[in-house]
Backbone as CSV, one residue per row, in Angstrom:
resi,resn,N_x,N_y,N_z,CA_x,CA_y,CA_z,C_x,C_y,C_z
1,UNK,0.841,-1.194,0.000,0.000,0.000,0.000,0.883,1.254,0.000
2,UNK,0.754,2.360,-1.244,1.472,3.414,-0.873,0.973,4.427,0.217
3,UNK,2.277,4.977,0.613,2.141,5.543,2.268,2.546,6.657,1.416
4,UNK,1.979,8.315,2.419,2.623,9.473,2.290,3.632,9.548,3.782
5,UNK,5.088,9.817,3.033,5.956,10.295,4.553,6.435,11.586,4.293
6,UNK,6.989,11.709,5.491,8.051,13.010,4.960,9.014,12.517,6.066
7,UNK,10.254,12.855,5.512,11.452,12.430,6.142,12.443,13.545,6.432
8,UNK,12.726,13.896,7.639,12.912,15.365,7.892,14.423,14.962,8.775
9,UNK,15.566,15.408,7.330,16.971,15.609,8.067,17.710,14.764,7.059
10,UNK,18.379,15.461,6.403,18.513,14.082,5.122,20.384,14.370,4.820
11,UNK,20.642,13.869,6.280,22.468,12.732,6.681,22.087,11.761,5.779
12,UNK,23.222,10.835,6.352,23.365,9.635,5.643,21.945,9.103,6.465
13,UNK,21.865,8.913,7.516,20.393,7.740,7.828,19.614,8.341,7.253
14,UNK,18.918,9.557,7.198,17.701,10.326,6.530,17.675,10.114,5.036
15,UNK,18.883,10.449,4.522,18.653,10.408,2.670,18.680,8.492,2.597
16,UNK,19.612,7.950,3.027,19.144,6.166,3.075,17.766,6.232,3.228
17,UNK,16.875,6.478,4.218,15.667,5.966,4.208,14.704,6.777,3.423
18,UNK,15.266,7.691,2.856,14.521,8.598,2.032,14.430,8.054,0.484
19,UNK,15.378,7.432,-0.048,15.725,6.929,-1.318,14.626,5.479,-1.204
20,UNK,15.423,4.786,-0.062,14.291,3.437,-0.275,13.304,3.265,-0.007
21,UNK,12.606,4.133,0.230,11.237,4.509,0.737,10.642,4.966,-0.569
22,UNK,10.587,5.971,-1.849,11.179,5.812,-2.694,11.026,5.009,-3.409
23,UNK,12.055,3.887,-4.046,12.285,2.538,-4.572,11.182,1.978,-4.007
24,UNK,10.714,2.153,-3.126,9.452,1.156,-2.423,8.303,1.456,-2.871
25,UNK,8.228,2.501,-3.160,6.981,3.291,-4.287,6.042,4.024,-3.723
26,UNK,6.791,4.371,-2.505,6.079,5.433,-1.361,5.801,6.661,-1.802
27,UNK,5.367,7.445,-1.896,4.987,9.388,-1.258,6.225,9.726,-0.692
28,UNK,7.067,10.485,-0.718,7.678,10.340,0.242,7.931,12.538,-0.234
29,UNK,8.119,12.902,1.178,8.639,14.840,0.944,9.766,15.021,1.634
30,UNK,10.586,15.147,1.413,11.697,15.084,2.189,12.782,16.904,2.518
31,UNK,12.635,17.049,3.747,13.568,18.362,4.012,14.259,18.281,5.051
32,UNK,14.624,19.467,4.395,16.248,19.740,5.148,16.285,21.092,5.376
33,UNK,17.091,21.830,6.106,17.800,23.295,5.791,18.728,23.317,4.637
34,UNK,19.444,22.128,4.419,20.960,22.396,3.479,20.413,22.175,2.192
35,UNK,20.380,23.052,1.001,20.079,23.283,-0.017,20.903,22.229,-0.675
36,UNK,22.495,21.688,-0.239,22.957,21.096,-0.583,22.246,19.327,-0.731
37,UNK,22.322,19.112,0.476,21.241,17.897,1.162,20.145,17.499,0.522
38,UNK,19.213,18.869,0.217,18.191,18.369,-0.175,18.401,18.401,-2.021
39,UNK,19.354,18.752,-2.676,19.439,18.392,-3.995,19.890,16.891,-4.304
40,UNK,20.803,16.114,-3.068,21.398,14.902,-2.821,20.431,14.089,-3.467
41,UNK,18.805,14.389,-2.994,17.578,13.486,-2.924,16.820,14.089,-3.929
42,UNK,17.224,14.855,-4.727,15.850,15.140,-5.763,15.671,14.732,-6.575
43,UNK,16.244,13.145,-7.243,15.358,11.995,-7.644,15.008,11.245,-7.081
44,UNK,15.190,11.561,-5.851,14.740,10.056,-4.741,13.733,10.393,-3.978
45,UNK,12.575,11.448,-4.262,11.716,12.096,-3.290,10.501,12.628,-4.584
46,UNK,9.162,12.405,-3.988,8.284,12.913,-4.219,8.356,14.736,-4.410
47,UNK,8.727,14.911,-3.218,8.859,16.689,-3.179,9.856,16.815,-2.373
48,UNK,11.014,17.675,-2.768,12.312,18.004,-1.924,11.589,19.568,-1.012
49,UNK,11.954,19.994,-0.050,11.810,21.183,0.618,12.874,22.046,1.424
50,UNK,13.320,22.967,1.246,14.220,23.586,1.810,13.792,24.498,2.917
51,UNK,13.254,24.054,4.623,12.828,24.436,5.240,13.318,23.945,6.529
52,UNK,12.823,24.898,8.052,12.699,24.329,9.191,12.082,23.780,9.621
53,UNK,11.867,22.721,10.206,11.363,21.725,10.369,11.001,21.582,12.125
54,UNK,11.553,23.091,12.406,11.258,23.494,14.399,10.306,24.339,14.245
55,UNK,10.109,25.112,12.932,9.114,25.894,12.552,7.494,25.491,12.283
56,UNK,6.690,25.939,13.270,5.295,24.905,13.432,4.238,25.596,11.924
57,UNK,4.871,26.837,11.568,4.329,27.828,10.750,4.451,27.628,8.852
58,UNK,5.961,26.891,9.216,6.640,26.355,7.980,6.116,25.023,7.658
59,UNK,5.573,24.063,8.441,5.411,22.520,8.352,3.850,22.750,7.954
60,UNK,2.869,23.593,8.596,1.742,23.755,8.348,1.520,24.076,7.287
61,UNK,2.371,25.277,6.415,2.547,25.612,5.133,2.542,24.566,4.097
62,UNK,3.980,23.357,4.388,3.569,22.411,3.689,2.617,21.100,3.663
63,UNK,1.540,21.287,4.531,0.398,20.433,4.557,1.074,19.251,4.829
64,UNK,1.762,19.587,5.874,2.619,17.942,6.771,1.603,17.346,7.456
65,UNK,0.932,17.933,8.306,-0.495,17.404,8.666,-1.502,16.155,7.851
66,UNK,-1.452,16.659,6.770,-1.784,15.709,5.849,-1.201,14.145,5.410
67,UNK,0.103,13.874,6.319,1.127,12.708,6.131,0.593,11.934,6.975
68,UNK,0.745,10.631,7.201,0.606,9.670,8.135,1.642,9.133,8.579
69,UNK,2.966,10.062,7.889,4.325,8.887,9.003,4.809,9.658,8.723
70,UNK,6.097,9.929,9.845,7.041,11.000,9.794,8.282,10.252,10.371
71,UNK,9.301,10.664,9.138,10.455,10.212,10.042,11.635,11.631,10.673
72,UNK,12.160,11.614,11.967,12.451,12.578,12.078,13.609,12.088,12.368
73,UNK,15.212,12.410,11.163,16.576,11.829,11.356,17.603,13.020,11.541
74,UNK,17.100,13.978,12.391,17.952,15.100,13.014,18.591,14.620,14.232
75,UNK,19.704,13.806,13.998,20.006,12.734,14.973,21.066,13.605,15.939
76,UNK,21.616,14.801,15.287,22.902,15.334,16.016,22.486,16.382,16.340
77,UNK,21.474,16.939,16.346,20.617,18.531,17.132,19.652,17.737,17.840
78,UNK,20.132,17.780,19.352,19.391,17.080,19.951,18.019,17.910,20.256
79,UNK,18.096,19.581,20.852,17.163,20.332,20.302,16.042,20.142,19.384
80,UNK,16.633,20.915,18.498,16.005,20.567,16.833,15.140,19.481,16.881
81,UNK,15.882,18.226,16.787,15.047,17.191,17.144,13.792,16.739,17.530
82,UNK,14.041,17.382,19.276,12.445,17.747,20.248,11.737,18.239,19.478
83,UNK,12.163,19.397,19.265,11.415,20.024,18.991,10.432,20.270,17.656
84,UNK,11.201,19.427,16.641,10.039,18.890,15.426,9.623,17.626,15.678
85,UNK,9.937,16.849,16.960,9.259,15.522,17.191,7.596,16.354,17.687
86,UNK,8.065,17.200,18.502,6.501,18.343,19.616,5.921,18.542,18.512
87,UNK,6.342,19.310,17.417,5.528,20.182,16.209,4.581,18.803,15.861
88,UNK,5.270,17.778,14.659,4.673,17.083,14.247,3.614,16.046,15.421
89,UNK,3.770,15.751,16.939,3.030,15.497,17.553,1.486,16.325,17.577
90,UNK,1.981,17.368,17.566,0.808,18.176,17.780,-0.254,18.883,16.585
91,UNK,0.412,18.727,15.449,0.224,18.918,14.355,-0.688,17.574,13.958
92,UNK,-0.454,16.292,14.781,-1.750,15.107,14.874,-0.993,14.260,13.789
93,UNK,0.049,13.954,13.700,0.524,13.106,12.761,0.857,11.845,13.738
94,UNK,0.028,10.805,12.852,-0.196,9.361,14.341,0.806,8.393,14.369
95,UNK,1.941,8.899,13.054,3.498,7.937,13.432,4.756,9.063,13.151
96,UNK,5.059,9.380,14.276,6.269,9.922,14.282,7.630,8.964,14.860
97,UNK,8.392,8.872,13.875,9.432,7.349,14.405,11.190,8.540,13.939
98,UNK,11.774,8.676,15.213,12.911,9.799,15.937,13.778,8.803,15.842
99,UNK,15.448,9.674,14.967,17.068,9.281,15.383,17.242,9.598,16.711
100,UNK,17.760,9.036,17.336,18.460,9.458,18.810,19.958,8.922,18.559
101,UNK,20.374,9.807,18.984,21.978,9.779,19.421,22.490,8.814,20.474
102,UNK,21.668,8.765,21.672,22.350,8.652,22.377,20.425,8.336,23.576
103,UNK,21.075,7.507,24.781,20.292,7.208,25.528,19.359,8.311,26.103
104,UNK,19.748,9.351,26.636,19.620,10.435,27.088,18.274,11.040,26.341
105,UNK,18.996,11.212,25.017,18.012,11.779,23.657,16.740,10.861,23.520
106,UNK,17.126,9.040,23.379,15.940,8.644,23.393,15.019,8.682,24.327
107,UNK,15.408,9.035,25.893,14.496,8.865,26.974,13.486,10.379,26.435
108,UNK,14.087,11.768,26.232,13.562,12.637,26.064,12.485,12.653,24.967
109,UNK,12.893,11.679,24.166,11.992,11.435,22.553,10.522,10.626,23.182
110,UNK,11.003,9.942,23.951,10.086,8.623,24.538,8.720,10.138,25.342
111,UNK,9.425,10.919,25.831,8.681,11.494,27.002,7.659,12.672,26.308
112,UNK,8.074,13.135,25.171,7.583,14.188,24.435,6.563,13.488,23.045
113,UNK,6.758,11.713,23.075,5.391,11.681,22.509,5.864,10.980,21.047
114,UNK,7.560,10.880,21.284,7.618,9.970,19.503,7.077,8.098,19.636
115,UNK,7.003,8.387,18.992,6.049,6.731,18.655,6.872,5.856,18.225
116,UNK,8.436,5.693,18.224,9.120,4.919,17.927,11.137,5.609,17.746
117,UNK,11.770,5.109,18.418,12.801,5.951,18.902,13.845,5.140,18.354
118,UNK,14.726,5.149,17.224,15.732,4.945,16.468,17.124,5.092,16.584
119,UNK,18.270,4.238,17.575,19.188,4.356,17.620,19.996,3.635,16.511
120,UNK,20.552,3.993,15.678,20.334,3.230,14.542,22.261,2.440,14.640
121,UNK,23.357,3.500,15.318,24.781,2.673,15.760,24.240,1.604,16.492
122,UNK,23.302,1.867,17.484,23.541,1.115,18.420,22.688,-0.219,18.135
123,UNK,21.540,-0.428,17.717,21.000,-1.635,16.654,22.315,-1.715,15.923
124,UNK,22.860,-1.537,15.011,23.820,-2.456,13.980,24.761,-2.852,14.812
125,UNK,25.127,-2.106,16.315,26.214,-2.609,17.003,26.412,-3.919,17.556
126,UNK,24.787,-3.875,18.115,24.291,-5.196,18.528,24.291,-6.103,17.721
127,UNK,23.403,-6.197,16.249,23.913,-7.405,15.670,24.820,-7.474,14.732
128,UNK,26.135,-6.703,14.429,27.596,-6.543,14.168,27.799,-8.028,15.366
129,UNK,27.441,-7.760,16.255,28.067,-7.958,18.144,28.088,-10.037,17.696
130,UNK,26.739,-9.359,17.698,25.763,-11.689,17.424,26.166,-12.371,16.298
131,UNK,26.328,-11.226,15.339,27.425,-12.383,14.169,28.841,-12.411,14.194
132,UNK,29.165,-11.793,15.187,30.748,-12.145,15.499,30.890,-13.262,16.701
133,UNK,29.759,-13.241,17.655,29.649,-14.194,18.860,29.686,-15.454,17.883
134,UNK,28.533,-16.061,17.146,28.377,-17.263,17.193,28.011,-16.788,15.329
135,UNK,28.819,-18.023,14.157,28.970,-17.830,12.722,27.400,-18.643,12.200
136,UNK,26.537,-19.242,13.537,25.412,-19.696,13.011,24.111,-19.069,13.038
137,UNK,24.727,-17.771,13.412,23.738,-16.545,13.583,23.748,-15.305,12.149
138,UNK,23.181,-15.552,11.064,22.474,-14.871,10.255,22.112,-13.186,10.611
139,UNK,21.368,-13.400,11.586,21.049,-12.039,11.828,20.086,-12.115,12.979
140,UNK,20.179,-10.668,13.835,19.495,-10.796,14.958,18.494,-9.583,15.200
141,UNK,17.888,-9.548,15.932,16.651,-8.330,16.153,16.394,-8.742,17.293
142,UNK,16.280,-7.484,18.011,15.883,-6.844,19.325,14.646,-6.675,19.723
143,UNK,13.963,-7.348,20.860,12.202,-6.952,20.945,12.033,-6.377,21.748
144,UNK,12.727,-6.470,22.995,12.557,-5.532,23.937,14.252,-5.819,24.663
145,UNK,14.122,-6.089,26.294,15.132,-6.245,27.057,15.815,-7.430,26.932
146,UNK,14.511,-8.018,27.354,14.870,-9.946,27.400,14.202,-10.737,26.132
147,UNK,13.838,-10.536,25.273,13.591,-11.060,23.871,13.806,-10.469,22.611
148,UNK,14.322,-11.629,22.169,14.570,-11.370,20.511,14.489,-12.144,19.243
149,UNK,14.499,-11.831,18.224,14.512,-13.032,17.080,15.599,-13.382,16.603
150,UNK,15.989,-14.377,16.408,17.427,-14.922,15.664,17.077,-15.599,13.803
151,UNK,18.107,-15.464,13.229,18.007,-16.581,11.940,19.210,-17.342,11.997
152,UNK,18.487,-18.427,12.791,20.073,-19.574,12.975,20.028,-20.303,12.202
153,UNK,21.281,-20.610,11.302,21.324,-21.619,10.201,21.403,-23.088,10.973
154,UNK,20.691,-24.030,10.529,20.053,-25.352,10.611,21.418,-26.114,10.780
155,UNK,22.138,-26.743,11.472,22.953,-27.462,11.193,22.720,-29.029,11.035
156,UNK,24.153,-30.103,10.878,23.580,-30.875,10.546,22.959,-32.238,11.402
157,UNK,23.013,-31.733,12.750,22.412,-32.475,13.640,20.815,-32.179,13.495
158,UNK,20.800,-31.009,13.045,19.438,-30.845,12.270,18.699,-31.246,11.030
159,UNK,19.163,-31.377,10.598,19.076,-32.368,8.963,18.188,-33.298,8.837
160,UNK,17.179,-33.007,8.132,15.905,-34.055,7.945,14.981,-34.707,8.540
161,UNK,15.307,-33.458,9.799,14.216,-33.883,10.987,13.291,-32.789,11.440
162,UNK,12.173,-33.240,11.247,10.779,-32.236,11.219,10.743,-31.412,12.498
163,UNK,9.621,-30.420,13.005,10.042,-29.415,14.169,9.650,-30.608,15.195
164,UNK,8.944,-31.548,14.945,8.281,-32.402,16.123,9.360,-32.943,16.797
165,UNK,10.561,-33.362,15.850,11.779,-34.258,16.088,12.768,-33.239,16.801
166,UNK,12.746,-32.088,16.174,13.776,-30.803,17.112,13.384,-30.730,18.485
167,UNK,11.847,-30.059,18.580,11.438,-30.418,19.819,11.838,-28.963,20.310
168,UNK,11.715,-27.757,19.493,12.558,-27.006,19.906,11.913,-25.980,21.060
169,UNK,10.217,-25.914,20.803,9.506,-25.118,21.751,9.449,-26.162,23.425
170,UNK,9.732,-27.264,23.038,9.604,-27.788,24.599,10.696,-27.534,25.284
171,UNK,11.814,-27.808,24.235,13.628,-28.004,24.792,14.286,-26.931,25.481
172,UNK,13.993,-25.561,24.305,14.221,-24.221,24.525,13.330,-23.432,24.823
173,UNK,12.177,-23.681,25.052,10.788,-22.830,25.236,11.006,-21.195,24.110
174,UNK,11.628,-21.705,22.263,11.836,-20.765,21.559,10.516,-21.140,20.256
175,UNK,10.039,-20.302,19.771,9.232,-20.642,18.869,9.724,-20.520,17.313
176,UNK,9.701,-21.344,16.341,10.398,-21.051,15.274,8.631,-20.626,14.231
177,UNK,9.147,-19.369,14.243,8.323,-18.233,13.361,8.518,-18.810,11.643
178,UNK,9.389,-18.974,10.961,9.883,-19.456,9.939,10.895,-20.113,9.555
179,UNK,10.867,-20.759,8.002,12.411,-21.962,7.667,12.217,-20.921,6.357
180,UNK,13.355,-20.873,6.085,13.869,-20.113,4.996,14.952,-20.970,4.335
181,UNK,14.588,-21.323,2.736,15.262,-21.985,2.311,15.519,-21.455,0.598
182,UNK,16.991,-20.890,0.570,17.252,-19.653,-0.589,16.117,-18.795,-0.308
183,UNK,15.459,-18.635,-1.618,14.336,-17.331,-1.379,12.847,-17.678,-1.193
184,UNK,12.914,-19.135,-0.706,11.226,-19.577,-0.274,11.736,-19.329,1.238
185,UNK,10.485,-18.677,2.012,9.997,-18.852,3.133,8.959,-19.699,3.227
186,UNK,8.828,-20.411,3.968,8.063,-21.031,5.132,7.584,-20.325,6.575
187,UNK,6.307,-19.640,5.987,5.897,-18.709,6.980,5.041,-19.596,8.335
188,UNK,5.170,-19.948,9.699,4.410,-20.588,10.583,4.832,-22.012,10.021
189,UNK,5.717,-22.781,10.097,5.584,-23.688,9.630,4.858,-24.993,10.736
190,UNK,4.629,-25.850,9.939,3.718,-26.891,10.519,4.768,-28.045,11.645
191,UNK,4.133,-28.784,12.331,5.064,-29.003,12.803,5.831,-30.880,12.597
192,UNK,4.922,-31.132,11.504,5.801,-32.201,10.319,6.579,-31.726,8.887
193,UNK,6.681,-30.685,8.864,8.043,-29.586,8.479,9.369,-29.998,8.579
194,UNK,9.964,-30.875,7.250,11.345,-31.147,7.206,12.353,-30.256,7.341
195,UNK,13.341,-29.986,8.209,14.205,-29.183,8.420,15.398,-29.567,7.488
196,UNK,16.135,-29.046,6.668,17.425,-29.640,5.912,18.664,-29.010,6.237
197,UNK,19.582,-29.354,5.842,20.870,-28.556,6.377,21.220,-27.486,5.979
198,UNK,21.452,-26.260,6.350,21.717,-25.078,5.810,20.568,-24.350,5.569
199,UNK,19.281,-24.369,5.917,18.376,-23.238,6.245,18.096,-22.881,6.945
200,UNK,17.520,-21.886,7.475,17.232,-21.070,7.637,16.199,-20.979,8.751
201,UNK,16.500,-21.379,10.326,15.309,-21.038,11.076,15.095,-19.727,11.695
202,UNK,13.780,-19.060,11.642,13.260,-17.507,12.192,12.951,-17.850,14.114
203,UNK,13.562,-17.946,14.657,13.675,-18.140,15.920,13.111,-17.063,17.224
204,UNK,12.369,-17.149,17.598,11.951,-15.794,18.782,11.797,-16.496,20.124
205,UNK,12.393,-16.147,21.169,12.290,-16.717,22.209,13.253,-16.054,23.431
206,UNK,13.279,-15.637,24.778,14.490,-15.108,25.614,15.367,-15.211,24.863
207,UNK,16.759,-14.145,25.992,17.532,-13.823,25.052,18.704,-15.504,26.040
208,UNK,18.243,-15.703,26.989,19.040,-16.791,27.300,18.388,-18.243,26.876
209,UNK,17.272,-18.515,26.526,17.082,-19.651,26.011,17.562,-20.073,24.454
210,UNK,17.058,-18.614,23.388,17.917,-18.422,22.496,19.847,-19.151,22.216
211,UNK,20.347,-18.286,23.391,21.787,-18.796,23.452,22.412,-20.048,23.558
212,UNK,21.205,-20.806,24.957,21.311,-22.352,24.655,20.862,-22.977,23.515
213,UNK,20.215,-22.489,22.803,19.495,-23.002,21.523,21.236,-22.741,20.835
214,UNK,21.514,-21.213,20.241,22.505,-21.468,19.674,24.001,-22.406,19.801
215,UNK,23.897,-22.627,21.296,25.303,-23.223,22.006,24.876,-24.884,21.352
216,UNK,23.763,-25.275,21.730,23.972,-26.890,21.848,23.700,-27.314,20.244
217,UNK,23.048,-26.517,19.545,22.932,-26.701,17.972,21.833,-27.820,17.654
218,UNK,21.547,-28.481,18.680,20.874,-29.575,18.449,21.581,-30.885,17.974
């Protein structure tokens, strides 16, 4: 479904999510102050704008109100920031999703009303972190404190044995969400579901039951 956004701050994270948003076949309005910045994106944007974005007078002008998602990637004016996270809050836009720098910034983002708070070093740091821990870890995602999802590649103690035979929600109390095998998914799979070597399980479960899952391999 195409979405209208506007993506307000266009660094490297802002013009990245501004382009593939974009490619995705979104709406997308994208501003900046830097005249420079915002020419970076003017094939990669619905409408480029050369404006403030702390300015409640300037955003109203461009019928931002009218958007349903806002991304706000003014990640290094911690100011600035607030303060077009407040505008577009109040302006009634029902997804505003904020860069934060730093812990500090996200608690303040959290308190003033953004709807989703984006540390974006510190996510890649973490799973930079899980594919250097353990080489059967694919990729990882964060759900909260104590849960997360893994894509642990299948090894071969795993090999041709269905989820009934893994046993993996009793063993590890982890639920396998999907088997991914090249570019077929297996969304919910059933639980007489042949597992083979080298695919692909979607894993969600603690972040310490997870680990025994990854340690013993099955």
């Amino acid at each position: 479904m195409k979405k209208q956004i506007v993506v307000i701050g266009l660094g490297r994270f802002g013009s990245s999510v501004c382009r593939e948003l974009h490619t995705l076949g979104h709406e997308v309005m994208a501003i900046d102050t830097d005249p420079e910045k915002v020419d970076a994106v003017a094939n990669s944007a619905s409408f480029t704008v050369i404006a403030d974005a702390t300015d409640k007078n300037q955003l109203n002008s461009l019928g931002v109100r009218n958007f349903e998602h806002a991304i706000v990637a003014i990640g290094d004016d911690l100011q600035a920031s607030v303060l077009c996270t407040l505008m577009l809050k109040e302006l009634g836009l029902p997804k505003v999703w904020v860069k934060a720098r730093d812990l500090q910034h996200e608690k303040i983002l959290d308190k003033v009303g953004a709807d989703r708070v984006i540390q974006p070093e510190k996510e890649m740091g973490i799973r930079v972190a899980h594919h250097v821990d353990s080489d059967k870890i694919v990729d990882y995602i964060d759900l909260s404190q104590d849960y997360s999802i893994i894509e642990l590649v299948a090894s071969g103690k795993m090999a041709d044995k269905t989820l009934v035979d893994l046993n993996i929600r009793k063993e590890f109390n982890c639920i396998v969400l999907a088997i991914k095998k090249e570019e077929e998914v297996n969304i919910a799979p059933a639980i007489d579901d042949i597992v083979e070597q080298g695919n692909v399980l979607i894993v969600m479960g603690h972040k310490d039951d997870l680990k025994r899952l990854e340690d013993k391999g099955l």
